[in-house]
Legacy VTK file of the C-alpha trace (Angstrom):
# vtk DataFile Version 3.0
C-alpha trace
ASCII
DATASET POLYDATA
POINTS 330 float
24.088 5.938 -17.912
20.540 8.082 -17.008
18.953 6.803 -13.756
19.892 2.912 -14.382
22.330 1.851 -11.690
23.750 -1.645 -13.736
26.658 -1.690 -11.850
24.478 -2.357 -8.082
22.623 -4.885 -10.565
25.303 -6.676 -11.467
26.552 -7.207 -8.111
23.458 -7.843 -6.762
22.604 -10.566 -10.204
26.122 -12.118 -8.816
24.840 -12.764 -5.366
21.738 -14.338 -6.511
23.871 -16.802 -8.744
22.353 -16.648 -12.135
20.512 -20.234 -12.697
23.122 -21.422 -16.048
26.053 -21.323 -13.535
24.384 -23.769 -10.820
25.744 -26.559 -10.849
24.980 -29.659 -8.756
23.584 -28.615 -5.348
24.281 -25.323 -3.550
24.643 -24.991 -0.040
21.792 -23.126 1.879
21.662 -20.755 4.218
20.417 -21.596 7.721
16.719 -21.198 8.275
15.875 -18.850 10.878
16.397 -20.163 14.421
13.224 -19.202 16.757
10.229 -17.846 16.412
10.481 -13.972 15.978
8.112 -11.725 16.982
5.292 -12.098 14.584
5.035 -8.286 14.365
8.695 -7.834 12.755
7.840 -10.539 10.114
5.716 -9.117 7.009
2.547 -10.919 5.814
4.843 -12.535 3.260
7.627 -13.607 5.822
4.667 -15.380 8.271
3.659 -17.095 5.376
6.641 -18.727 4.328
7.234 -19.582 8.104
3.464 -21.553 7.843
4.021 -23.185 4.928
7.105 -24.732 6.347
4.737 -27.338 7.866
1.822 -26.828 5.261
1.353 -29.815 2.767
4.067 -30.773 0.047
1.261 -29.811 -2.453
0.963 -26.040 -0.849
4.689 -25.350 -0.739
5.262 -26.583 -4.489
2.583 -23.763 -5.269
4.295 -21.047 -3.641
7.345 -21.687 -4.819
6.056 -22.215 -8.844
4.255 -18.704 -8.083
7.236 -16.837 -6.689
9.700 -18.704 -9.583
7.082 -16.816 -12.013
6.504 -13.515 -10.500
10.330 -13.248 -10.173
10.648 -14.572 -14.031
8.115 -12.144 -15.067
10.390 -9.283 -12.897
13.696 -10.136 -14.368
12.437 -10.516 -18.013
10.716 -6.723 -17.760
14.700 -5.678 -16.653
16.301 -7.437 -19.486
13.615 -5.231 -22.298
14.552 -2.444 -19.899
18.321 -3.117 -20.944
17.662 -3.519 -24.427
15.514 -0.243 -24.794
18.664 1.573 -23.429
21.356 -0.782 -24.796
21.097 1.854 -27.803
23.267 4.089 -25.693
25.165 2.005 -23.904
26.023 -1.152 -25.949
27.391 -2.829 -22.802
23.774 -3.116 -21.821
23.371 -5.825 -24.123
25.127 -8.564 -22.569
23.416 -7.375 -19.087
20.282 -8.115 -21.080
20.960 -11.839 -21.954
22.243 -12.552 -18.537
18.952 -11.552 -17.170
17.002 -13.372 -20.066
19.084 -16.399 -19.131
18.112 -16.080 -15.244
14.227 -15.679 -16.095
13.994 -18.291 -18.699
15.777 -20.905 -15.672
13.437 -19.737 -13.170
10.502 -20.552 -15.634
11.983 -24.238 -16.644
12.475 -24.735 -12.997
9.040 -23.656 -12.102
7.897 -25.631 -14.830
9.735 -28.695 -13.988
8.242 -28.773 -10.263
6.207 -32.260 -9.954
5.136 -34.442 -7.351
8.385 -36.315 -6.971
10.197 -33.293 -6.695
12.041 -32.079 -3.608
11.406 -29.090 -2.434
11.591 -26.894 0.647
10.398 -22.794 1.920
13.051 -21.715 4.297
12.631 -18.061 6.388
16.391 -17.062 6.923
17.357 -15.444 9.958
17.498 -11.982 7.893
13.758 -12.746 6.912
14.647 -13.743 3.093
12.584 -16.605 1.922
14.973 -18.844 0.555
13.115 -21.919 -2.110
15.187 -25.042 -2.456
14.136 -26.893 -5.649
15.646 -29.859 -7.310
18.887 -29.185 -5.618
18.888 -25.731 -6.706
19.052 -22.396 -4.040
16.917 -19.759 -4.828
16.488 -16.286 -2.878
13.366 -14.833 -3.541
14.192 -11.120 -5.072
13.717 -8.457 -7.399
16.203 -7.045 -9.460
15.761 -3.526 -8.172
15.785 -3.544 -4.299
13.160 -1.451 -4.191
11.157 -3.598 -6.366
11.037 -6.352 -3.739
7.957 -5.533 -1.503
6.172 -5.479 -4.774
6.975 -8.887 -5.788
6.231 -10.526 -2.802
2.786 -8.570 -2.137
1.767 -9.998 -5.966
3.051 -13.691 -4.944
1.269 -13.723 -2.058
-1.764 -12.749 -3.747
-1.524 -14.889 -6.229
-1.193 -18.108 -3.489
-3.964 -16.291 -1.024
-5.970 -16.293 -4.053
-5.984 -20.316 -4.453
-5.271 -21.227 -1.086
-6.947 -21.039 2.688
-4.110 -17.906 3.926
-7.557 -17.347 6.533
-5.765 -20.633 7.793
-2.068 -20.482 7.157
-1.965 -17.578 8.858
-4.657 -18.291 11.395
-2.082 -17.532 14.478
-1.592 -14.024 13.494
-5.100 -12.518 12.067
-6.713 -10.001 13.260
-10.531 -9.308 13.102
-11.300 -7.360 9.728
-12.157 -3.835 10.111
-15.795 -3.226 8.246
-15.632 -0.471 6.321
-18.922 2.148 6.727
-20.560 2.128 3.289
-20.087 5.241 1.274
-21.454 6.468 -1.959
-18.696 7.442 -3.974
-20.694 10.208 -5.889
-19.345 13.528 -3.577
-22.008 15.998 -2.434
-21.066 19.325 -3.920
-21.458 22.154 -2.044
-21.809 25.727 -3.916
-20.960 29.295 -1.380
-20.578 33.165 -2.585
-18.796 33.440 0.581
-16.107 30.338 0.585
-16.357 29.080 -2.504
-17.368 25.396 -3.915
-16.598 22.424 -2.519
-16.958 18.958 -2.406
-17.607 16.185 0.327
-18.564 12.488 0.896
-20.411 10.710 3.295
-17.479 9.971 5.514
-16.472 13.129 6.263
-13.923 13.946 3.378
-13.886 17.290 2.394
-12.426 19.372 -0.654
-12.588 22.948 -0.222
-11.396 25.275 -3.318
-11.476 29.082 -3.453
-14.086 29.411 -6.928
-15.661 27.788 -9.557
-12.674 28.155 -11.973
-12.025 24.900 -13.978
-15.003 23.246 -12.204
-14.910 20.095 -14.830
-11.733 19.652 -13.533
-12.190 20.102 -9.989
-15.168 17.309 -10.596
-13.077 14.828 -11.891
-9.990 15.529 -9.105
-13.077 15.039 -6.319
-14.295 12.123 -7.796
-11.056 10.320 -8.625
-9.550 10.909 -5.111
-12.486 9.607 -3.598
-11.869 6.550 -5.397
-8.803 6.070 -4.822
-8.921 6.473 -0.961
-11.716 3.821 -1.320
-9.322 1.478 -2.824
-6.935 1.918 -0.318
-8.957 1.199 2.817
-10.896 -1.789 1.205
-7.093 -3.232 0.544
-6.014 -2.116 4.152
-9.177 -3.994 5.607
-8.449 -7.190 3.868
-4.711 -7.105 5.029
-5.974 -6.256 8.702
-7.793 -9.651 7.927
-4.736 -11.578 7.203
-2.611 -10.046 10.670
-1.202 -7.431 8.830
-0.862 -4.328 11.705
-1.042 -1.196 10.097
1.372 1.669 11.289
-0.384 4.959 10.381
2.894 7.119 10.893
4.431 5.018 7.948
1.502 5.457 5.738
3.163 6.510 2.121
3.711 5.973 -1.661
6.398 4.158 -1.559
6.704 4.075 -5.884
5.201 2.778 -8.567
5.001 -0.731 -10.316
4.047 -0.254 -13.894
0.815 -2.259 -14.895
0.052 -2.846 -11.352
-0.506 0.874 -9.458
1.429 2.217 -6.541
2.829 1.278 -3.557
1.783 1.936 -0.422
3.909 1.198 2.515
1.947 -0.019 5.772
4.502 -0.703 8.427
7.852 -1.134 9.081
7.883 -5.145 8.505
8.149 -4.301 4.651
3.815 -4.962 4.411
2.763 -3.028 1.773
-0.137 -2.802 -0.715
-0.675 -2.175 -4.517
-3.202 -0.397 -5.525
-4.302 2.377 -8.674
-3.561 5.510 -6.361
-1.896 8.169 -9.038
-2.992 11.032 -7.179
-1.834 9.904 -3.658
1.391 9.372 -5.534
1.340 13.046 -7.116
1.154 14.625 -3.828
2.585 12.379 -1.231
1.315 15.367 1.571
-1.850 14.664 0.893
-1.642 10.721 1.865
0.227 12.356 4.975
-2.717 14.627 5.484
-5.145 12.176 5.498
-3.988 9.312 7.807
-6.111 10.642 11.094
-9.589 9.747 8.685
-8.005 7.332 7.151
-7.599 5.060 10.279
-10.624 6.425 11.793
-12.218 5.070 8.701
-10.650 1.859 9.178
-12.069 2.097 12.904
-15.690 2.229 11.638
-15.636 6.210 13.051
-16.613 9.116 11.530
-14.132 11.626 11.484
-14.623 15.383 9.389
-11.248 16.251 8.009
-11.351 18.730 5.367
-8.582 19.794 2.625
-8.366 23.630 1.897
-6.735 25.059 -0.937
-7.165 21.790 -3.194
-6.643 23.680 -6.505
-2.681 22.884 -4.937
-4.178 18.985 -6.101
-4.872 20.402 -9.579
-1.881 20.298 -12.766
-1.049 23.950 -13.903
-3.650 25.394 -16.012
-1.152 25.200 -19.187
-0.295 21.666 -18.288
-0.875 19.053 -20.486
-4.403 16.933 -20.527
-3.490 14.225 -17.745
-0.511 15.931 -15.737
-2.790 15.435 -12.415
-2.029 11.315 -13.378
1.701 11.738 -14.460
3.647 9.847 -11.799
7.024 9.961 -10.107
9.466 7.430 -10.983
10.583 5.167 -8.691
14.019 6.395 -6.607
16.648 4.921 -8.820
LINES 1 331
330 0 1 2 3 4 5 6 7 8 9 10 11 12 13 14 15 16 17 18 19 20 21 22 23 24 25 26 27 28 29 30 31 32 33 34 35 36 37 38 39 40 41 42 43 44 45 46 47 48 49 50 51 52 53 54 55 56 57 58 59 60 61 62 63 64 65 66 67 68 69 70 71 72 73 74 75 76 77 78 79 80 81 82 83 84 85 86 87 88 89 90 91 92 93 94 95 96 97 98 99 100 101 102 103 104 105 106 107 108 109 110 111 112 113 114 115 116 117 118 119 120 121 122 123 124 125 126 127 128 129 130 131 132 133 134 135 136 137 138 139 140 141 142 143 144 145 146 147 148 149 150 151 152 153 154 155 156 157 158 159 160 161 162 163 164 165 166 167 168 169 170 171 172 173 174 175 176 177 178 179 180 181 182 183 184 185 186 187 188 189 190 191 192 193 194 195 196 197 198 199 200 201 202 203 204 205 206 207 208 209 210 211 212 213 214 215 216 217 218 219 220 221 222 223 224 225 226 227 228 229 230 231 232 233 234 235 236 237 238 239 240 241 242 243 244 245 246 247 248 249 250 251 252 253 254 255 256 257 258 259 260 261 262 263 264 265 266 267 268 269 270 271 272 273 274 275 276 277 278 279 280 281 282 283 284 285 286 287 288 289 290 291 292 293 294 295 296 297 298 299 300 301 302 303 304 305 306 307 308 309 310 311 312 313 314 315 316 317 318 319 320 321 322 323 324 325 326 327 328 329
């Protein structure tokens, strides 16, 4: 089988318990014991923990938006299956069995009401553990590496209907302001050194001539951008007591539909956002992490890139190789 690794699935589909073989109640795992230190718990583990003593009507939210995003998850793995059940029919009942799981966590979701019991539990091993109706759930992805993703998207989903500024009041941080900055870069033309291209902030892009200068435009422009995105996302998650450690800065893959995924420390707090040149050339993210959190520092900082037609795809590349994107480490 290509890159697929069904048989890790499988196991890892058995230890989640697929919902059509619960029966009754399940026993749960322990809730963590303690408080640990807020700065090993991601944004997503610290909310859990608050919402263990947030209103009934809070909790039954998070749980209906994490039994969706993981529906949503498991039913993109099942067309996965099918698409490559073609060449490996044993793929097909690996599909149904995922079908079967997403469909349950939507009915569950879908059955949550007023009357119904339900609990968040942080475990010990900082899994957030939902108990609904009677039923265990372990909030998870079916790809391990899949997970951070998931729980950044339900936590933006809940943040984005509910006071987090307060849930997670213990742990923020003030925001960092960003400096504005025109996102139009200043060229710069030179017989001696060649074009090049710079913003406000003190970005630079330095390339040897005015060879494929459309291009070298559009590369300018579009990793301006990007960076843009990326600090207004760090900022906000600064905001919400998320501490960002600059040596771990990097693409950590790519969720399709939603952008890339950039790891921020080593709690597992990490950030989506459309970054497919960062993700072309992770040394360049690496590069840039000294303006990056000078940027997030209100500072100006100069940093300038030489040789960026490295940045560009190969002159006999296709239209669109400079946005053509790594898998994901399967």
């Amino acid at each position: 089988m290509n890159n697929l690794p069904w048989r890790r699935l499988l196991r890892n589909a058995a230890r989640l318990t697929l919902l059509g073989a619960l029966a009754g109640s399940l026993v749960a795992q322990a809730p963590a014991e303690g408080e640990a230190d807020p700065a090993d718990r991601s944004r997503f583990a610290r909310l859990a923990a608050a919402l263990q003593h947030a209103p009934s009507t809070e909790q039954s939210a998070f749980i209906a938006i994490a039994l969706t995003e993981m529906a949503i998850a498991y039913s993109v793995e099942a067309d996965i299956a099918r698409s490559q059940a073609t060449q490996e029919p044993t793929l097909w009942n690996w599909a149904r069995s995922v079908d079967r799981y997403s469909a349950g966590l939507v009915d569950l979701a879908n059955g949550i009401d007023a009357a119904t019991p339900l609990r968040v539990d942080l475990l010990a091993d900082q899994q957030v553990q939902l108990l609904v109706a009677g039923k265990v759930i372990l909030i998870s992805a079916p790809r391990l590496q899949q997970e951070a993703a998931i729980e950044y998207l339900i936590v933006e989903q809940f943040c984005s209907r509910y006071p987090c500024e307060r849930l997670l009041a213990g742990f923020a941080a003030t925001a960092a302001s960003l400096p504005s900055n025109d996102l139009a870069p200043n060229w710069n033309f030179s017989d001696q050194s060649g074009p090049s291209c710079a913003t406000s902030s003190g970005l630079a892009l330095k390339f040897s001539d005015t060879r494929r200068l459309s291009e070298k435009r559009a590369l300018c422009q579009q990793l301006t951008e990007e960076l843009e995105r990326l600090l207004a996302e760090v900022s906000r998650q600064r905001s919400q007591g998320v501490a960002v450690d600059w040596s771990r800065l990097a693409v950590a893959g790519t969720v399709p539909g939603q952008g890339q995924r950039i790891q921020l420390n080593r709690a597992g707090d990490s950030v989506l956002v459309a970054a497919p040149l960062l993700a072309a050339h992770p040394g360049l993210l690496r590069q840039l992490r000294p303006w990056l959190q000078a940027r997030t520092g209100s500072r100006q900082f100069a940093m300038t890139v030489r040789d960026a037609e490295t940045l560009l795809p190969a002159a006999d590349a296709p239209t669109g190789t400079v946005l053509m994107l790594p898998g994901d480490a399967r």
